[in-house]
N, CA, C, O and CB atoms as a CASP TS submission, in Angstrom:
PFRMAT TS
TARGET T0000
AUTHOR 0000-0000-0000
METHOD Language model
MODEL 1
PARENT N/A
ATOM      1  N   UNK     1       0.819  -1.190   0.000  1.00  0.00           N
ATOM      2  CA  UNK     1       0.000   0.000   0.000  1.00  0.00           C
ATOM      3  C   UNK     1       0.858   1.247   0.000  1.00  0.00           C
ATOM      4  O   UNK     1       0.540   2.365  -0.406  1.00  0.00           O
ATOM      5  CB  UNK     1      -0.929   0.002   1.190  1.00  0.00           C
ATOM      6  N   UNK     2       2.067   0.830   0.559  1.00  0.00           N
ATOM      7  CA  UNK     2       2.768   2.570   0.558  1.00  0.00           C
ATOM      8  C   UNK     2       3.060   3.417  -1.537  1.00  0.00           C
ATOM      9  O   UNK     2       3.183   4.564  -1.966  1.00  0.00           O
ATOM     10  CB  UNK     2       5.132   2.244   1.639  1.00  0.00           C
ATOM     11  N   UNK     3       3.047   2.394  -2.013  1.00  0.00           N
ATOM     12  CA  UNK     3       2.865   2.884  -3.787  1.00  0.00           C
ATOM     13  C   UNK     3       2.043   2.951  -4.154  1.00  0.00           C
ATOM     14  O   UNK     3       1.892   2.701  -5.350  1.00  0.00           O
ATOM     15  CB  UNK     3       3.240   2.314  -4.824  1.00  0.00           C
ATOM     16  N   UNK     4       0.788   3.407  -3.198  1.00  0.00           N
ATOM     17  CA  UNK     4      -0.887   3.571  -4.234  1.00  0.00           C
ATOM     18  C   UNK     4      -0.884   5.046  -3.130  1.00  0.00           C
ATOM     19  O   UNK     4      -0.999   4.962  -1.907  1.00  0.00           O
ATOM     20  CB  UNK     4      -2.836   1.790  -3.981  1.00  0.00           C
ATOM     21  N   UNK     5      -0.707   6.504  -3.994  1.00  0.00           N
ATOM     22  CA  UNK     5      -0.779   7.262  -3.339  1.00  0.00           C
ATOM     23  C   UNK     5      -2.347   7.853  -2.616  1.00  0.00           C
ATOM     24  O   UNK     5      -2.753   8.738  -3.370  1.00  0.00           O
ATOM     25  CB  UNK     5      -0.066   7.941  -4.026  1.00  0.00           C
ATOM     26  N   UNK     6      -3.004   7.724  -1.828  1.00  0.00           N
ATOM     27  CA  UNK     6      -4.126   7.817  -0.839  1.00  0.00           C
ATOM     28  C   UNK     6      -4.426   9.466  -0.657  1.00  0.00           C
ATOM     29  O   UNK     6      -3.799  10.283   0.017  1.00  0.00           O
ATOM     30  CB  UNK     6      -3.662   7.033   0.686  1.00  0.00           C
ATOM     31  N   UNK     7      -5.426   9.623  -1.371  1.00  0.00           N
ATOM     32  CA  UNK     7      -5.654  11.066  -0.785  1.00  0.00           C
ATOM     33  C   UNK     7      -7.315  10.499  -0.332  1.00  0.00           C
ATOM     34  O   UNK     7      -7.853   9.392  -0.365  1.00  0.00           O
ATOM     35  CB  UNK     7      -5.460  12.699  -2.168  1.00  0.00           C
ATOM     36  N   UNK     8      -7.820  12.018   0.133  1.00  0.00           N
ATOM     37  CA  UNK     8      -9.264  11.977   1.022  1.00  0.00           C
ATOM     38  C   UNK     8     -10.141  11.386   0.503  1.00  0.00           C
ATOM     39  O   UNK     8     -10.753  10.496   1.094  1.00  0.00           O
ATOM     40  CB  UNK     8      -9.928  13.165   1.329  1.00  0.00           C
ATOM     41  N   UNK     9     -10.407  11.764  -0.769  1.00  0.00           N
ATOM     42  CA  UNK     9     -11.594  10.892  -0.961  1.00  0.00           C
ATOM     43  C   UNK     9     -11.085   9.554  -1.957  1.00  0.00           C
ATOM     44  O   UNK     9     -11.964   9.279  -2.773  1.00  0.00           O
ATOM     45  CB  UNK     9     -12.901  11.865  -1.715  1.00  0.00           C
ATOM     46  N   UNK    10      -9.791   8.618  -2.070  1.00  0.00           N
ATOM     47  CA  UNK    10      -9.665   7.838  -2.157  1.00  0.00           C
ATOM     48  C   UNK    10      -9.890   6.530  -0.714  1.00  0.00           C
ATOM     49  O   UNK    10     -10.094   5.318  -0.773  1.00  0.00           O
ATOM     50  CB  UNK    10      -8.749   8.196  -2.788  1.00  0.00           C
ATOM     51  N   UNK    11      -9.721   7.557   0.583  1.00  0.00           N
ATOM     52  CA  UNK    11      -9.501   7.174   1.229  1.00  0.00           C
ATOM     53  C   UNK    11     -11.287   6.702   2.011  1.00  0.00           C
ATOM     54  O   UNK    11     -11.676   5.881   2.842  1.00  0.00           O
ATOM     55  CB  UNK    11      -8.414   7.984   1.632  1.00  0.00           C
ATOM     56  N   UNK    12     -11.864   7.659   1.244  1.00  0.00           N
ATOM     57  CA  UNK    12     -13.659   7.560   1.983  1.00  0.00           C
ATOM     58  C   UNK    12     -14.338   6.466   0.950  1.00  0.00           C
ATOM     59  O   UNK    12     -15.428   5.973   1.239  1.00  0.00           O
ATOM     60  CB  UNK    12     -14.842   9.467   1.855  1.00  0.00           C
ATOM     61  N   UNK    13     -13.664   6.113  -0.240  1.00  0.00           N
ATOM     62  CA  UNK    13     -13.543   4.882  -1.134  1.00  0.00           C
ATOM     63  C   UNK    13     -13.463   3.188  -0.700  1.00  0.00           C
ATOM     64  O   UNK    13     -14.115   2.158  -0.871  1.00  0.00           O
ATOM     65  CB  UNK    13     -12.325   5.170  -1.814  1.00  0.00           C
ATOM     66  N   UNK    14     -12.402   3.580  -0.131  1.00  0.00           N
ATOM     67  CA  UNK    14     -11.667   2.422   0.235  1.00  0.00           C
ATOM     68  C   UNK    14     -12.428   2.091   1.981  1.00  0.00           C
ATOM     69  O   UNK    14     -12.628   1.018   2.550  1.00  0.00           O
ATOM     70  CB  UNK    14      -9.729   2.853   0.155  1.00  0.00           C
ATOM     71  N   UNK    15     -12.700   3.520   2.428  1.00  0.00           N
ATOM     72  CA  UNK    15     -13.898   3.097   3.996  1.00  0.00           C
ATOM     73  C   UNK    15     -14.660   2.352   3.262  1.00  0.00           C
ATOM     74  O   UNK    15     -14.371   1.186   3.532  1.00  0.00           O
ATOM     75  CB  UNK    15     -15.029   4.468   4.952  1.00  0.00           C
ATOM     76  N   UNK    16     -15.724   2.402   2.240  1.00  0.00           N
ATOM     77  CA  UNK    16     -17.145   1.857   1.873  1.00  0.00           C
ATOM     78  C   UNK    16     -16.913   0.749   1.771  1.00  0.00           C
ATOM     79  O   UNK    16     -17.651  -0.173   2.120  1.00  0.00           O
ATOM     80  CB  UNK    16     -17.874   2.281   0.729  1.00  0.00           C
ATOM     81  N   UNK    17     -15.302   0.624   1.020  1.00  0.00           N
ATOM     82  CA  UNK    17     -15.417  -1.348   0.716  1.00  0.00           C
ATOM     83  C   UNK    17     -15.064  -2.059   1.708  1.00  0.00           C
ATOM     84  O   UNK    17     -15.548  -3.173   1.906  1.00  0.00           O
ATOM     85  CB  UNK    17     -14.407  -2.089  -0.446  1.00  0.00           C
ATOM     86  N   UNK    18     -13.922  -1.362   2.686  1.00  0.00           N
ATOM     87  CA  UNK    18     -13.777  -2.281   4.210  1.00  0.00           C
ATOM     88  C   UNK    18     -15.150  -2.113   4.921  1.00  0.00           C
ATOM     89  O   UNK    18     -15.392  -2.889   5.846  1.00  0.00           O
ATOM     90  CB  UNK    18     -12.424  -1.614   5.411  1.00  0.00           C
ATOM     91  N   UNK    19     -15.859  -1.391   4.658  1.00  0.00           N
ATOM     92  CA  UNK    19     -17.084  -1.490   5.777  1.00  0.00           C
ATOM     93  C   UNK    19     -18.177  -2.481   4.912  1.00  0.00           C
ATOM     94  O   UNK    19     -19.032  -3.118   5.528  1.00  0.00           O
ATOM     95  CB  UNK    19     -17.887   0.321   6.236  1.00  0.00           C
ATOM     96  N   UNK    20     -18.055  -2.555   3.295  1.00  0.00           N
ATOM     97  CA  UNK    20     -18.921  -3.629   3.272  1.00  0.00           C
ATOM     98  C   UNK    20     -18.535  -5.127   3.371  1.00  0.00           C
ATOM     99  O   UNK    20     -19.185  -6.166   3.258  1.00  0.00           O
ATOM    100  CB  UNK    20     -19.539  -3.474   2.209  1.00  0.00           C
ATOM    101  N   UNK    21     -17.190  -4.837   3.633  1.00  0.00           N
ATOM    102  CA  UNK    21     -15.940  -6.161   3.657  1.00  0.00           C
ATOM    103  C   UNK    21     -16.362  -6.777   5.456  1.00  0.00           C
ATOM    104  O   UNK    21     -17.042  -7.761   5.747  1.00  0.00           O
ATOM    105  CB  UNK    21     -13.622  -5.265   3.473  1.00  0.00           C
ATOM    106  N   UNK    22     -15.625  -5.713   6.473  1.00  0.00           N
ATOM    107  CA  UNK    22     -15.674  -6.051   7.474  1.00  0.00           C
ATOM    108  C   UNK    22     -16.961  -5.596   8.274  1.00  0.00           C
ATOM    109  O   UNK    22     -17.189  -6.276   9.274  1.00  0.00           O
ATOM    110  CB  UNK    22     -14.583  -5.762   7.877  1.00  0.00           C
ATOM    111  N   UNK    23     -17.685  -4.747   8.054  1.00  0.00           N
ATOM    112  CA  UNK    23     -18.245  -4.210   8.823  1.00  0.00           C
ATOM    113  C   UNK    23     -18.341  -2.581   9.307  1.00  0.00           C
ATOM    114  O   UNK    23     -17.403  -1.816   9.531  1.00  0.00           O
ATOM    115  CB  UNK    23     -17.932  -4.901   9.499  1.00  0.00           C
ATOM    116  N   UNK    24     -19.699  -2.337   9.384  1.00  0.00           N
ATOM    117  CA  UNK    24     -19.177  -0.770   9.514  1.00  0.00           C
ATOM    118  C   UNK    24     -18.349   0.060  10.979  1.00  0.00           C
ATOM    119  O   UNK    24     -17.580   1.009  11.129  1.00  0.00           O
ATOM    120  CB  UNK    24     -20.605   0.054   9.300  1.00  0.00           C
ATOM    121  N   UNK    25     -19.105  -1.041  11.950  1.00  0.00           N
ATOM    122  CA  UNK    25     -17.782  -0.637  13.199  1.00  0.00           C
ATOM    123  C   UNK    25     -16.735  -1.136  13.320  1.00  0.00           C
ATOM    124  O   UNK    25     -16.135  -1.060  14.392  1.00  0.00           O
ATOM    125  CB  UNK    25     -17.987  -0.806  14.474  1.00  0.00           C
ATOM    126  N   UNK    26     -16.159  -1.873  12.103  1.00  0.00           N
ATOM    127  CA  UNK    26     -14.354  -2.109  12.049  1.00  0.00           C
ATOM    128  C   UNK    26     -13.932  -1.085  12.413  1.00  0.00           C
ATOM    129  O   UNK    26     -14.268   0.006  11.954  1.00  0.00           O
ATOM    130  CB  UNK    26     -13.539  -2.401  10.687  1.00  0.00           C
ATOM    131  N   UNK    27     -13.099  -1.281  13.326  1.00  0.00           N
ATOM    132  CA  UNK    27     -11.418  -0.392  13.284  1.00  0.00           C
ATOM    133  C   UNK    27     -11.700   0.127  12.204  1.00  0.00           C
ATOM    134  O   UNK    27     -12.494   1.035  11.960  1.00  0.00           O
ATOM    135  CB  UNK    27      -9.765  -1.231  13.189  1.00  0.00           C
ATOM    136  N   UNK    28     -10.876  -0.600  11.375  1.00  0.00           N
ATOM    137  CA  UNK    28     -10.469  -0.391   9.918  1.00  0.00           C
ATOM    138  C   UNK    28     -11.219   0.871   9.315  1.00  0.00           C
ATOM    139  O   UNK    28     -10.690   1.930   8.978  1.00  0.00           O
ATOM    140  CB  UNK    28     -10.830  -1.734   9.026  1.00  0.00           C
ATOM    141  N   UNK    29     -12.811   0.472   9.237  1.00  0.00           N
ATOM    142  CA  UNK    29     -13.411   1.158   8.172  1.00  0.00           C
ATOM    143  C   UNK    29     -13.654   2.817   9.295  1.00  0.00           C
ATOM    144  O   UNK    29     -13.776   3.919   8.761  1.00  0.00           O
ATOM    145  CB  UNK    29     -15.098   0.107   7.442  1.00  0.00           C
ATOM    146  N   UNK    30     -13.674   2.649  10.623  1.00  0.00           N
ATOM    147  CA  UNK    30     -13.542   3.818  11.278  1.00  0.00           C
ATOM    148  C   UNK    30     -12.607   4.385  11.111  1.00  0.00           C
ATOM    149  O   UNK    30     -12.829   5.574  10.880  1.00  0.00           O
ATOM    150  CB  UNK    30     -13.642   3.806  12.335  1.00  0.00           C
ATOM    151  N   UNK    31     -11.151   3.994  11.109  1.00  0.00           N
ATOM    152  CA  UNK    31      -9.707   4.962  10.834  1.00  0.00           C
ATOM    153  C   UNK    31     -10.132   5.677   9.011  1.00  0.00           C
ATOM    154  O   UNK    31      -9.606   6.745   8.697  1.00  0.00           O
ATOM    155  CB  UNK    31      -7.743   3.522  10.821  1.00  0.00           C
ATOM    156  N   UNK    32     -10.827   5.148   8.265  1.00  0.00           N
ATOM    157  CA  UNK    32     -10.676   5.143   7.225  1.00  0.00           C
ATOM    158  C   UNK    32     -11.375   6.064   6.976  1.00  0.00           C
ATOM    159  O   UNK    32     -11.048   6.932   6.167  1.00  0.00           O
ATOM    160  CB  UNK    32     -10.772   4.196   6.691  1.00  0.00           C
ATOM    161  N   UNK    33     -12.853   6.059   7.840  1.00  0.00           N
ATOM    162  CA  UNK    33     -13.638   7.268   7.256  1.00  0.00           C
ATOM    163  C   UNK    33     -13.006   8.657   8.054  1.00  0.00           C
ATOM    164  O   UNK    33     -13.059   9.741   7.473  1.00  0.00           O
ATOM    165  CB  UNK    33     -15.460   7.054   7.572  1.00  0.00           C
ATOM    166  N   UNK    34     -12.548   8.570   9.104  1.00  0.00           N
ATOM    167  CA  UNK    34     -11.824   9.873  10.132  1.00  0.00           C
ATOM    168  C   UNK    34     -10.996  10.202   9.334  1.00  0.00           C
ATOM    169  O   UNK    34     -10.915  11.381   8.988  1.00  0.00           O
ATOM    170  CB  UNK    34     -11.058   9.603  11.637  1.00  0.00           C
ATOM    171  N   UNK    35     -10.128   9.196   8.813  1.00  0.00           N
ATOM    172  CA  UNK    35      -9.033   9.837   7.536  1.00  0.00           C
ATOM    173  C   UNK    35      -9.814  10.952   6.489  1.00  0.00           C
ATOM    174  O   UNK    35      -9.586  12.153   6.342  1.00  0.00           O
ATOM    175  CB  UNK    35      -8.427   8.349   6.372  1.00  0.00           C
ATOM    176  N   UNK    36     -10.618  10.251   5.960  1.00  0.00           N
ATOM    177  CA  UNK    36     -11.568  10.853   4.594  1.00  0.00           C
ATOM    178  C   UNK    36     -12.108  12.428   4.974  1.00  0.00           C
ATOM    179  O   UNK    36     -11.849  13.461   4.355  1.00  0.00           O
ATOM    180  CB  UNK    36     -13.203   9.703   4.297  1.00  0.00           C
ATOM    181  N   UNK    37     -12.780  12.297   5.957  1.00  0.00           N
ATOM    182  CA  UNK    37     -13.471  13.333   6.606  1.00  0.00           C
ATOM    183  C   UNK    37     -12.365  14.561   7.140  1.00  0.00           C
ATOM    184  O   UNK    37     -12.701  15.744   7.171  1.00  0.00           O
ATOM    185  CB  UNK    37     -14.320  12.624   7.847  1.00  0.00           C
ATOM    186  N   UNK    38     -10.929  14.055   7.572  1.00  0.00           N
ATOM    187  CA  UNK    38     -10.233  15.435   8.238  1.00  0.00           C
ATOM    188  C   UNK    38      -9.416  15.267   6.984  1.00  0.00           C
ATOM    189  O   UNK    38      -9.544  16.221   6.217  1.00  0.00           O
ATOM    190  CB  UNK    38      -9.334  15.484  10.020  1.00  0.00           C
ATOM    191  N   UNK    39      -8.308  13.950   6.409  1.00  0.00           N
ATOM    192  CA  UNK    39      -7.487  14.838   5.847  1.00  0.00           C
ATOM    193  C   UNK    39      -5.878  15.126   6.353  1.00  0.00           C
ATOM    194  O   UNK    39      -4.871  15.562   5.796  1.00  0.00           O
ATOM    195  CB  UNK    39      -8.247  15.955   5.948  1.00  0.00           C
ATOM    196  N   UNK    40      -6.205  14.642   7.707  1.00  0.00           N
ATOM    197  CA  UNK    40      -4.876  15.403   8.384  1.00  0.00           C
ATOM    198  C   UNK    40      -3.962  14.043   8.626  1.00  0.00           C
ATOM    199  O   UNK    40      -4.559  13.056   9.056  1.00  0.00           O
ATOM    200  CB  UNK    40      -5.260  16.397  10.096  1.00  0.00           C
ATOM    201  N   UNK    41      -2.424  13.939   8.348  1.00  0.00           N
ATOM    202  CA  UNK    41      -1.305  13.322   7.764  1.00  0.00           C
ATOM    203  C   UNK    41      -2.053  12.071   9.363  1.00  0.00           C
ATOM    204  O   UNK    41      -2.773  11.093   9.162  1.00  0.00           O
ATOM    205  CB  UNK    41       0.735  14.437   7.653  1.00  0.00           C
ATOM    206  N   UNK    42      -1.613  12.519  10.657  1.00  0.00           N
ATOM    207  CA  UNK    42      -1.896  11.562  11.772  1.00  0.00           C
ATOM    208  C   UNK    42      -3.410  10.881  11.553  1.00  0.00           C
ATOM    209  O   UNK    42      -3.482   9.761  12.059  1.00  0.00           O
ATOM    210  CB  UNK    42      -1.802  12.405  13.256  1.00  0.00           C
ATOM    211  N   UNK    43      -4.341  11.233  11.053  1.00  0.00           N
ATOM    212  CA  UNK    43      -5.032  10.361  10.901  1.00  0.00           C
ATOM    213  C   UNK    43      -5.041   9.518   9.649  1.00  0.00           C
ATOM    214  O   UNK    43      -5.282   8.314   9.742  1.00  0.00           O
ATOM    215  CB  UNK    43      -5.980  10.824  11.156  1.00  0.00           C
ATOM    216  N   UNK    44      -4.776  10.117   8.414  1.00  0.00           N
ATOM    217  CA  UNK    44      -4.172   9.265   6.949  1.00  0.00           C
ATOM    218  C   UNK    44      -2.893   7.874   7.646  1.00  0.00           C
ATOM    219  O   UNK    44      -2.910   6.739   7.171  1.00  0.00           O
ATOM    220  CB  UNK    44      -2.987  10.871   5.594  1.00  0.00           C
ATOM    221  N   UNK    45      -1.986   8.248   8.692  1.00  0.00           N
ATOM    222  CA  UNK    45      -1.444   7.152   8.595  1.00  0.00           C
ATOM    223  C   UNK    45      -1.971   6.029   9.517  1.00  0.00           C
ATOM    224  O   UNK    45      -1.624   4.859   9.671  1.00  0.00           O
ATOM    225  CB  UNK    45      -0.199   7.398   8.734  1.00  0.00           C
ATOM    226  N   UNK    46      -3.062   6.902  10.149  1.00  0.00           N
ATOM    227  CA  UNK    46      -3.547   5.539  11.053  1.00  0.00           C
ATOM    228  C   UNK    46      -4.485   4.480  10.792  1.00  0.00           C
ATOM    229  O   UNK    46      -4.831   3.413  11.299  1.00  0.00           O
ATOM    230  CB  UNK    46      -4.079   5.904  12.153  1.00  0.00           C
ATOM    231  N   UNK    47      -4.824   5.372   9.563  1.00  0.00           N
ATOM    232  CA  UNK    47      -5.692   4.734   8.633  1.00  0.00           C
ATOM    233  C   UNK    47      -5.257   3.438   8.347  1.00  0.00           C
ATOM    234  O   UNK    47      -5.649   2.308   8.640  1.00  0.00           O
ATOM    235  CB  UNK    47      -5.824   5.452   7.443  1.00  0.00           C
ATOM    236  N   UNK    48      -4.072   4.047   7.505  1.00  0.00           N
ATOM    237  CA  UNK    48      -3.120   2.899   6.679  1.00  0.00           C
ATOM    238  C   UNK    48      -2.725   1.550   7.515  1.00  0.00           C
ATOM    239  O   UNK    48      -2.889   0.383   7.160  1.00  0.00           O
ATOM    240  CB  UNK    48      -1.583   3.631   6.241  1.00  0.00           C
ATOM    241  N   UNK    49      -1.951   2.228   9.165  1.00  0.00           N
ATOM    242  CA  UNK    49      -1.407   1.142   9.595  1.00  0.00           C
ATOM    243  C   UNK    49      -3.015  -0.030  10.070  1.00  0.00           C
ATOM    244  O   UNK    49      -2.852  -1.224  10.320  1.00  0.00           O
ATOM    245  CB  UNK    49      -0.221   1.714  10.972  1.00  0.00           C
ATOM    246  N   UNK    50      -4.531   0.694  10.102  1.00  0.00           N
ATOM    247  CA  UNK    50      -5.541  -0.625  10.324  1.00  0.00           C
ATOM    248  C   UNK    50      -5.791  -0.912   9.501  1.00  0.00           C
ATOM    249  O   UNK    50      -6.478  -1.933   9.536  1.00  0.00           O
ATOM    250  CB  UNK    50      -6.650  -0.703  10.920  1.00  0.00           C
ATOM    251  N   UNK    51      -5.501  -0.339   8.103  1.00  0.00           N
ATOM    252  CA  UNK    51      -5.893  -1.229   6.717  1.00  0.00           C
ATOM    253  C   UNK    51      -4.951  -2.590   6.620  1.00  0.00           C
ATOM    254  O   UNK    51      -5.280  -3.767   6.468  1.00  0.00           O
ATOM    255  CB  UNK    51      -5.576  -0.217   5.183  1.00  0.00           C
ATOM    256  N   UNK    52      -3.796  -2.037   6.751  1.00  0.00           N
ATOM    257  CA  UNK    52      -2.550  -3.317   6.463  1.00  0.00           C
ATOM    258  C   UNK    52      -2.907  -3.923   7.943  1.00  0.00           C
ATOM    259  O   UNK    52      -2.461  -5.064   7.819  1.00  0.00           O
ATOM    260  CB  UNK    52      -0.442  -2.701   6.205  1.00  0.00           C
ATOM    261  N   UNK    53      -3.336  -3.862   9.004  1.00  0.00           N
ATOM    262  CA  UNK    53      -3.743  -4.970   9.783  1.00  0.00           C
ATOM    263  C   UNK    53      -4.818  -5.980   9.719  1.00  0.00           C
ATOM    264  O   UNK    53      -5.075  -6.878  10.522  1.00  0.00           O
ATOM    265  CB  UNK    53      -3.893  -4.549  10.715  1.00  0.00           C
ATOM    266  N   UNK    54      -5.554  -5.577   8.310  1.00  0.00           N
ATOM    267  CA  UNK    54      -6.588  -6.413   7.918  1.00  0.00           C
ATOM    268  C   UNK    54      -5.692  -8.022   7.732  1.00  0.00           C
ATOM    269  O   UNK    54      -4.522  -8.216   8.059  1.00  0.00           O
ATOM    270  CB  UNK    54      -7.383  -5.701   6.390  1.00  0.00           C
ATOM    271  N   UNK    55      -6.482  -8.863   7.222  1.00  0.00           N
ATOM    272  CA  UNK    55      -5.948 -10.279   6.830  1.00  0.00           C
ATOM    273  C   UNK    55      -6.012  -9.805   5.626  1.00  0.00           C
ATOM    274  O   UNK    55      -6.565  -8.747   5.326  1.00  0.00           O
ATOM    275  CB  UNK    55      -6.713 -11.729   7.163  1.00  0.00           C
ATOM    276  N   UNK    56      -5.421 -10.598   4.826  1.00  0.00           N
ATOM    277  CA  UNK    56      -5.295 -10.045   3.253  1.00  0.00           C
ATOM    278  C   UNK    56      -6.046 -10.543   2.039  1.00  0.00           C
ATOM    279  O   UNK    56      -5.827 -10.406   0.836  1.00  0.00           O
ATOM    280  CB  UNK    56      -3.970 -10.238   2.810  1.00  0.00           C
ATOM    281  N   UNK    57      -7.222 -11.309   2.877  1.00  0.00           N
ATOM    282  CA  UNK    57      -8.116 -11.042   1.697  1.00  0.00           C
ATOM    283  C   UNK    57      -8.656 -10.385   1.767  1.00  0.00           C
ATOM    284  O   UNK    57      -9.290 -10.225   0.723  1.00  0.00           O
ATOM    285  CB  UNK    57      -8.794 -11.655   1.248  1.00  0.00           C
ATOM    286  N   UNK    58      -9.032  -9.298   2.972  1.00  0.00           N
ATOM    287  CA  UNK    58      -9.850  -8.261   2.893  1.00  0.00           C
ATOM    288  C   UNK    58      -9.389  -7.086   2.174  1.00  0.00           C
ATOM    289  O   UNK    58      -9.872  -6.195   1.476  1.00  0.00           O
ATOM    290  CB  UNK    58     -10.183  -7.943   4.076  1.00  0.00           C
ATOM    291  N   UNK    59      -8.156  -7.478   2.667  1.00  0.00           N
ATOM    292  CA  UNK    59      -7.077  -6.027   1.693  1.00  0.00           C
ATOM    293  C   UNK    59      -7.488  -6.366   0.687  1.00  0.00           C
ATOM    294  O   UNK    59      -8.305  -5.497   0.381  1.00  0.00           O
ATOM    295  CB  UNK    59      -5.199  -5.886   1.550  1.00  0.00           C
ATOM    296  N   UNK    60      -7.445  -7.415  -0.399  1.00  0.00           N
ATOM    297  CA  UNK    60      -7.639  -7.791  -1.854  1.00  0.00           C
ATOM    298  C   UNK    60      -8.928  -7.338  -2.207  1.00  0.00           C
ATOM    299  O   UNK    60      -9.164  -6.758  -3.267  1.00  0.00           O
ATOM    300  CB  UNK    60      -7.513  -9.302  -2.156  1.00  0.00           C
ATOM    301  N   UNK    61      -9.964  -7.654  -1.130  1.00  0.00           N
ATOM    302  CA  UNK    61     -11.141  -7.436  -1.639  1.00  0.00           C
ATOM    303  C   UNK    61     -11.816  -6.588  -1.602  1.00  0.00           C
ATOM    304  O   UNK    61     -12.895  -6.513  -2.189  1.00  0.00           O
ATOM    305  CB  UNK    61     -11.700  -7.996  -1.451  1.00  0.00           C
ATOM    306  N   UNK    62     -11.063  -5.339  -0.536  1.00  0.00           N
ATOM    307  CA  UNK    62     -11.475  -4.063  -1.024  1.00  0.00           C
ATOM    308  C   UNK    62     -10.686  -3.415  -2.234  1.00  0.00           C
ATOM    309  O   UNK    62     -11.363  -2.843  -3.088  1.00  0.00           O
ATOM    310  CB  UNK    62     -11.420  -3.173   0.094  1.00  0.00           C
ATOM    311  N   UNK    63      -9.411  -3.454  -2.367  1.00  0.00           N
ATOM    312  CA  UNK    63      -9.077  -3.156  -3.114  1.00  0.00           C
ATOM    313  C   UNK    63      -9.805  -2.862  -4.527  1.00  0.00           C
ATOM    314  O   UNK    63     -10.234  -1.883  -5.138  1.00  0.00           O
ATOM    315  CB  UNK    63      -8.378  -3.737  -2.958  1.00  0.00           C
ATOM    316  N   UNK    64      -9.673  -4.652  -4.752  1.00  0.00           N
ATOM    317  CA  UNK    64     -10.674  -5.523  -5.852  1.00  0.00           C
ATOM    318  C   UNK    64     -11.968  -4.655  -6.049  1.00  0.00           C
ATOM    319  O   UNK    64     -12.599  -4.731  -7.104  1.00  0.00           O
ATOM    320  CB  UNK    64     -11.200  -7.203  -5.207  1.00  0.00           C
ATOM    321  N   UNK    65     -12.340  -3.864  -5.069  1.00  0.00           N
ATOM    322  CA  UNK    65     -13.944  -3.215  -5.310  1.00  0.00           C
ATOM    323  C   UNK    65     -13.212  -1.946  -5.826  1.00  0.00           C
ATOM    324  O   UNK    65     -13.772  -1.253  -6.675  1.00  0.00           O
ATOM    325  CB  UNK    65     -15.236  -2.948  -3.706  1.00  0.00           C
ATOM    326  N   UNK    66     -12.398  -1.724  -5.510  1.00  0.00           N
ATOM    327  CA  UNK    66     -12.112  -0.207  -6.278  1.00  0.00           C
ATOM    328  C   UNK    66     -11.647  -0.017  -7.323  1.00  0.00           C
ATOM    329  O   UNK    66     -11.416   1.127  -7.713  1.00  0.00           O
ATOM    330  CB  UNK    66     -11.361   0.585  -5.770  1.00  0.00           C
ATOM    331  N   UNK    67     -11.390  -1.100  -8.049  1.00  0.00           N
ATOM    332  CA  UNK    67     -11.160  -1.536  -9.195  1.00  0.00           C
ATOM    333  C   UNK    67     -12.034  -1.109 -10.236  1.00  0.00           C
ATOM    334  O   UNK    67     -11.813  -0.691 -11.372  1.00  0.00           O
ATOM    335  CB  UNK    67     -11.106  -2.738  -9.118  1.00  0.00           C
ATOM    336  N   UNK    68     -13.460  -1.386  -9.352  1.00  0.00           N
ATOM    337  CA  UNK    68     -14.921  -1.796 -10.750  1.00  0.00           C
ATOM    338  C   UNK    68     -15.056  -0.227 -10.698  1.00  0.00           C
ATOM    339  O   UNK    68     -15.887   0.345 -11.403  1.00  0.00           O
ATOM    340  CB  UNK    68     -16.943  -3.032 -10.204  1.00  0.00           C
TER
END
């Protein structure tokens, strides 16, 4: 993930598919939408470090949704 550059509303993207992946009160999809919504570098990376704590098919399969 550090070579797919992440801005805000890539980042409120990638919330919708972990929250239809994991759930909408994941970690995950919560760091993701706080990212989207402020913007600000400390929450963009905290984002990142609960995305890459997913298992990795979830990583794939959100990804995979941002694809279509």
């Amino acid at each position: 993930m550090d070579e797919i550059p992440i801005d805000p509303a890539m980042m409120g993207k990638l919330a919708h598919a972990v929250g239809f992946i994991c759930g909408a009160d994941h970690p995950a999809t919560v760091a993701l939408r706080k990212a989207a919504d402020s913007g600000v570098d400390k929450d963009i990376k905290a984002a990142r470090k609960a995305f890459l704590k997913l298992k990795l098919g979830e990583r794939r399969g959100a990804l995979t949704m941002l694809e279509d």
